[in-house]
N, CA and C atoms as a LAMMPS dump frame, in Angstrom:
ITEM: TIMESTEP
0
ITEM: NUMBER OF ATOMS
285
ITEM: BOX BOUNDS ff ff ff
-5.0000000000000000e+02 5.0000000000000000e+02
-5.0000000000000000e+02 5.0000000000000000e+02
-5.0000000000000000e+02 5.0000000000000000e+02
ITEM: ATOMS id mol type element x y z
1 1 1 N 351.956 18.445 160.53
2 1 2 C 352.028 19.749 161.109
3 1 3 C 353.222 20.474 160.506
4 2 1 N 353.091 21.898 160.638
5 2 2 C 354.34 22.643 159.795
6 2 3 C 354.644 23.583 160.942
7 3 1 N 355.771 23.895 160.722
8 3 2 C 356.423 24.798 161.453
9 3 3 C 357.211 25.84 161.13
10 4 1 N 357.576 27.061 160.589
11 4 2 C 358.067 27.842 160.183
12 4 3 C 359.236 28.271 161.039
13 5 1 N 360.462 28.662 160.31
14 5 2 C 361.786 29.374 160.487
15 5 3 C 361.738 30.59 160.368
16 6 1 N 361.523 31.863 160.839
17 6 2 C 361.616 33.044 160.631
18 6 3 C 362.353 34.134 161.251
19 7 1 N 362.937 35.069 160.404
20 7 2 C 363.71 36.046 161.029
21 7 3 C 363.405 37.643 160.639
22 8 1 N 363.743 38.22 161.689
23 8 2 C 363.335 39.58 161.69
24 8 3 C 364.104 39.998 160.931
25 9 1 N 364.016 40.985 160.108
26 9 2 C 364.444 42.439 159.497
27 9 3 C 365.404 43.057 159.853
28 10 1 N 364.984 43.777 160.916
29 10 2 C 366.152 44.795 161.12
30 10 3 C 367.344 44.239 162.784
31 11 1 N 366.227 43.189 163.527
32 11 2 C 367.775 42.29 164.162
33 11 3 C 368.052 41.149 164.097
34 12 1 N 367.486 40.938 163.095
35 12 2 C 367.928 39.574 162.628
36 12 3 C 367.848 38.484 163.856
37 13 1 N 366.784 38.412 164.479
38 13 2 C 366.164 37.362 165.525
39 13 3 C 365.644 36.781 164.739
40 14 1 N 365.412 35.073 165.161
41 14 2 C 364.961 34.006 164.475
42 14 3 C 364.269 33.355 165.925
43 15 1 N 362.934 33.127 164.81
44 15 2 C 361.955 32.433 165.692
45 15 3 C 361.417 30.984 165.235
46 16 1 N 361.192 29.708 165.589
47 16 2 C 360.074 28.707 165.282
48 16 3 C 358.672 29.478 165.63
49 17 1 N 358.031 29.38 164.373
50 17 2 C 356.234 29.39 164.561
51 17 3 C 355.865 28.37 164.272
52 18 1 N 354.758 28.329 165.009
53 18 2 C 353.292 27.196 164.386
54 18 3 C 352.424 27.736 163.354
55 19 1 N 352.121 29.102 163.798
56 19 2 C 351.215 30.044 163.149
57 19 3 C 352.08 31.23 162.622
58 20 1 N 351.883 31.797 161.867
59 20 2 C 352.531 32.971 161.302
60 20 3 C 351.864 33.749 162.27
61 21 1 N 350.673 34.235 162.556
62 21 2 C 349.899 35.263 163.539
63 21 3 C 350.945 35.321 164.669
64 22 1 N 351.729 34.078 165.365
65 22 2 C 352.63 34.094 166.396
66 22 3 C 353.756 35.561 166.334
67 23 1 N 354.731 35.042 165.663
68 23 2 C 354.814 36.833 165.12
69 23 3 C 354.584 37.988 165.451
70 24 1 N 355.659 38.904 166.454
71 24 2 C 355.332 40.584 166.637
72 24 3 C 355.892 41.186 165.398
73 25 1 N 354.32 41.562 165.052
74 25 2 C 354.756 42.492 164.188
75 25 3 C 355.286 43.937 164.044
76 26 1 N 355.036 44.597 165.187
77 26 2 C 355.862 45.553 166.169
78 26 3 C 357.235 45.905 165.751
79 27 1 N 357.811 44.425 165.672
80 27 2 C 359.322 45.1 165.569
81 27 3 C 359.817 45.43 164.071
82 28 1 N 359.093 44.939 163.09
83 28 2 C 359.438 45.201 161.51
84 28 3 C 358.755 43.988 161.02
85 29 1 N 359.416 43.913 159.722
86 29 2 C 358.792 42.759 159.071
87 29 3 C 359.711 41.512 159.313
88 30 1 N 358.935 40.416 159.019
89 30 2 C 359.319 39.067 159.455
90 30 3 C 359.685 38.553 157.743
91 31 1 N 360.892 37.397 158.024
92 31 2 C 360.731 36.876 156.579
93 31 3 C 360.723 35.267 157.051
94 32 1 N 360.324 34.354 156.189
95 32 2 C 360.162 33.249 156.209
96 32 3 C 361.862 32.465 155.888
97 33 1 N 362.534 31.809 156.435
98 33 2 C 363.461 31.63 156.272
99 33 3 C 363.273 29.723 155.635
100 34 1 N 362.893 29.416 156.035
101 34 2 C 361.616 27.858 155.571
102 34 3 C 360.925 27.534 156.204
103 35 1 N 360.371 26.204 155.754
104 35 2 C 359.58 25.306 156.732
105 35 3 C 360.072 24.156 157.19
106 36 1 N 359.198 23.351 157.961
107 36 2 C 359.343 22.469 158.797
108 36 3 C 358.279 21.352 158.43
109 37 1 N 358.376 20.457 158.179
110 37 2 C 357.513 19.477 158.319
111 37 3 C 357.437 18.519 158.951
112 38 1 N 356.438 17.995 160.111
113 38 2 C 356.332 16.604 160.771
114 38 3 C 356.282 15.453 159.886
115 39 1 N 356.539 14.355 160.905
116 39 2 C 356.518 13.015 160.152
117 39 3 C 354.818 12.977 160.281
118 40 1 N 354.212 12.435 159.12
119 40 2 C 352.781 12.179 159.552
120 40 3 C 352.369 10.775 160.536
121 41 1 N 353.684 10.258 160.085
122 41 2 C 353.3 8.841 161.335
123 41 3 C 353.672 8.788 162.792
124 42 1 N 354.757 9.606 163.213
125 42 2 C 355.379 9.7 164.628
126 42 3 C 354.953 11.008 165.301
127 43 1 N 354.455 11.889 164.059
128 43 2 C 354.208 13.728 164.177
129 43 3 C 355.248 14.158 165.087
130 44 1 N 356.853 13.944 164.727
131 44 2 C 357.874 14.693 165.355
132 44 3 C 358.78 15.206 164.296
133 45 1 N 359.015 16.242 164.145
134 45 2 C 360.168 16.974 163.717
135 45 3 C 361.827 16.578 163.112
136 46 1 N 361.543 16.021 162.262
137 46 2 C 363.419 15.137 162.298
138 46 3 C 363.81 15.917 161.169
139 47 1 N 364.857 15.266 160.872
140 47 2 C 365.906 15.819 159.957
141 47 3 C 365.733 14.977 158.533
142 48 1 N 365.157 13.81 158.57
143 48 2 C 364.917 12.754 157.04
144 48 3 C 363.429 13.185 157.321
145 49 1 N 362.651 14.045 157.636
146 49 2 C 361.386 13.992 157.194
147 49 3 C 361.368 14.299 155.316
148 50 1 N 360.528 13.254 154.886
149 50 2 C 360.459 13.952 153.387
150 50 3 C 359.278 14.021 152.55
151 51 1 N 358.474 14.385 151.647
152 51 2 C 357.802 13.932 151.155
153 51 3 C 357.441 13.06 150.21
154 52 1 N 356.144 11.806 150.617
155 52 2 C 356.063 10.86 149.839
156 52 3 C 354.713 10.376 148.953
157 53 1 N 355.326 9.897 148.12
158 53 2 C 353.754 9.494 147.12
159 53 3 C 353.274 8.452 147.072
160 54 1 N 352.384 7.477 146.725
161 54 2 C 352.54 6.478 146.699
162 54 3 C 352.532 5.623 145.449
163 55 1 N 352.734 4.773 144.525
164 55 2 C 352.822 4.044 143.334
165 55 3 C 352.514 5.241 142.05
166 56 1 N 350.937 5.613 142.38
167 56 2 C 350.845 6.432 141.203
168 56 3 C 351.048 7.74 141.081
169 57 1 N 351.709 8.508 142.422
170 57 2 C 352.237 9.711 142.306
171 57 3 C 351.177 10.302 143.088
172 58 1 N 350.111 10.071 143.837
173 58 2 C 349.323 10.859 144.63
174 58 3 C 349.983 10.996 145.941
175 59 1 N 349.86 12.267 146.163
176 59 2 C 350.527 12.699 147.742
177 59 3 C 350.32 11.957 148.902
178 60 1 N 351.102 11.495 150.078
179 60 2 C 350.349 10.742 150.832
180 60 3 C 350.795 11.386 152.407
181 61 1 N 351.666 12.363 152.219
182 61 2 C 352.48 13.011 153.523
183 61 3 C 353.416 13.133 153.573
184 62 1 N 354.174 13.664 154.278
185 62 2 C 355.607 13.183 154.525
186 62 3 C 355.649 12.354 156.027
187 63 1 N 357.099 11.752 155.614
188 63 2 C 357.202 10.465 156.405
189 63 3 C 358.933 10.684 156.654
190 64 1 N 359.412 10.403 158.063
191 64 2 C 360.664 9.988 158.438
192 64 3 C 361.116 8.818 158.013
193 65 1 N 362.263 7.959 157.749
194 65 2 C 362.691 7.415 157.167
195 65 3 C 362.15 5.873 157.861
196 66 1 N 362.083 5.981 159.661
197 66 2 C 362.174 4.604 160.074
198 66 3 C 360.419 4.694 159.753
199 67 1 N 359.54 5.606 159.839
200 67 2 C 358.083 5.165 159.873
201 67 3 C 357.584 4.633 158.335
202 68 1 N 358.009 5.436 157.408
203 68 2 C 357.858 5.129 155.98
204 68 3 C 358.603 3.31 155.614
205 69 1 N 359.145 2.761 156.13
206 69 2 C 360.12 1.752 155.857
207 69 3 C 359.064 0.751 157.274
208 70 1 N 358.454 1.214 158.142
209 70 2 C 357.83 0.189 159.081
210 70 3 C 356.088 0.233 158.817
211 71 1 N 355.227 1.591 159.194
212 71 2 C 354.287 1.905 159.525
213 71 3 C 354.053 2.596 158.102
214 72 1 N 354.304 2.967 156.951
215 72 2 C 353.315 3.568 156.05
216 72 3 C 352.195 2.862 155.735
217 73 1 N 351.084 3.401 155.559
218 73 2 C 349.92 2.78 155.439
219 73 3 C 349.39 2.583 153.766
220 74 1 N 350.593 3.147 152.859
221 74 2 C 350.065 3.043 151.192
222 74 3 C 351.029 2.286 150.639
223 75 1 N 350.538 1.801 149.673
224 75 2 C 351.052 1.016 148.6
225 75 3 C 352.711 1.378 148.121
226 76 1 N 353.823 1.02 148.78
227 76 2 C 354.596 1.406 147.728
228 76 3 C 355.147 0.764 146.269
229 77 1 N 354.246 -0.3 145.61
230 77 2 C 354.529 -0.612 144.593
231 77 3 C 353.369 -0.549 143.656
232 78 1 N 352.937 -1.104 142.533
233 78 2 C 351.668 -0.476 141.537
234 78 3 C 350.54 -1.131 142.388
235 79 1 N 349.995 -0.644 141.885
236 79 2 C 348.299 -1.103 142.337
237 79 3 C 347.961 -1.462 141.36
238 80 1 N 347.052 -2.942 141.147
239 80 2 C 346.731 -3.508 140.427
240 80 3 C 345.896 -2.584 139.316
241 81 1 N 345.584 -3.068 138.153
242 81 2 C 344.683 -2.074 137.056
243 81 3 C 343.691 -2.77 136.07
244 82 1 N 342.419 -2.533 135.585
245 82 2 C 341.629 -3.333 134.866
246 82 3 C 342.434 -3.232 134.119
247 83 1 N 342.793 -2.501 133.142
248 83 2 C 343.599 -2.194 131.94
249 83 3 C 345.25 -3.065 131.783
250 84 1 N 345.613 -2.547 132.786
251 84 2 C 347.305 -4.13 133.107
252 84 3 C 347.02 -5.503 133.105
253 85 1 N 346.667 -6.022 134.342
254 85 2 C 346.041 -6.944 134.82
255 85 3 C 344.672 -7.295 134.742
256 86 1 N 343.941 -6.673 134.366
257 86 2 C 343.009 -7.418 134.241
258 86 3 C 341.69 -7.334 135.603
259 87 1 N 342.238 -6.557 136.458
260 87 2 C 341.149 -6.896 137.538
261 87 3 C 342.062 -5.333 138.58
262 88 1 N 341.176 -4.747 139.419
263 88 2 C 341.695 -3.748 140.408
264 88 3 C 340.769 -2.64 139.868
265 89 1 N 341.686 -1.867 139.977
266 89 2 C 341.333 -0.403 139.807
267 89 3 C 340.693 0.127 138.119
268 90 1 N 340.658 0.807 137.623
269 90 2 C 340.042 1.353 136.428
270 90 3 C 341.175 2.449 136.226
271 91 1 N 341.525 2.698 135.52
272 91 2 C 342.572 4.263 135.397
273 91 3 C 341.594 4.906 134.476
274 92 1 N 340.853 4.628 133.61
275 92 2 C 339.944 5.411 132.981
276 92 3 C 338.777 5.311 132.967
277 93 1 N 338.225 6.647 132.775
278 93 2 C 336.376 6.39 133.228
279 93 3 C 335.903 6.273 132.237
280 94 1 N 336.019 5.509 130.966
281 94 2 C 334.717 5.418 129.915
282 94 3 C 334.491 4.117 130.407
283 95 1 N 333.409 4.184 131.075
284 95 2 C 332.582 2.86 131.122
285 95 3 C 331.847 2.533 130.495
């Protein structure tokens, strides 16, 4: 889940959104000040949330430090390969 930092224009009020639509647009324009990202394993808000990949660089979420180190559910070292080893995965499709 994401959460946005935003502040008004002309008084400089700062809001958390879920949705950008949340937002009166009434009072001027809004600017995005950042985001927010949940842990995908605890889905709470921390401060080490980060994003992570797994062995071969495919996205897998972001993760807080204690869930990524207990509960991640991907590979963090290679995944086996026909081509390395001999047996696993394929990295290339000419069959």
């Amino acid at each position: 889940m994401i959460r946005y930092v935003c502040t008004q224009e002309t008084t400089n009020k700062t809001e958390t959104v879920y949705y950008l639509d949340e937002l009166d647009d009434t009072l001027g324009e809004w600017f995005i000040d950042y985001k927010e990202h949940s842990c995908k394993g605890c889905q709470e808000f921390k401060e080490d949330v980060v994003k992570c990949s797994d062995w071969y660089g495919i996205y897998t979420g972001h993760y807080c430090t204690k869930c990524y180190e207990t509960n991640y559910p991907y590979k963090k070292e290679r995944y086996p390969t026909i081509e390395k080893d001999g047996y696993g995965e394929r990295l290339e499709d000419d069959y």
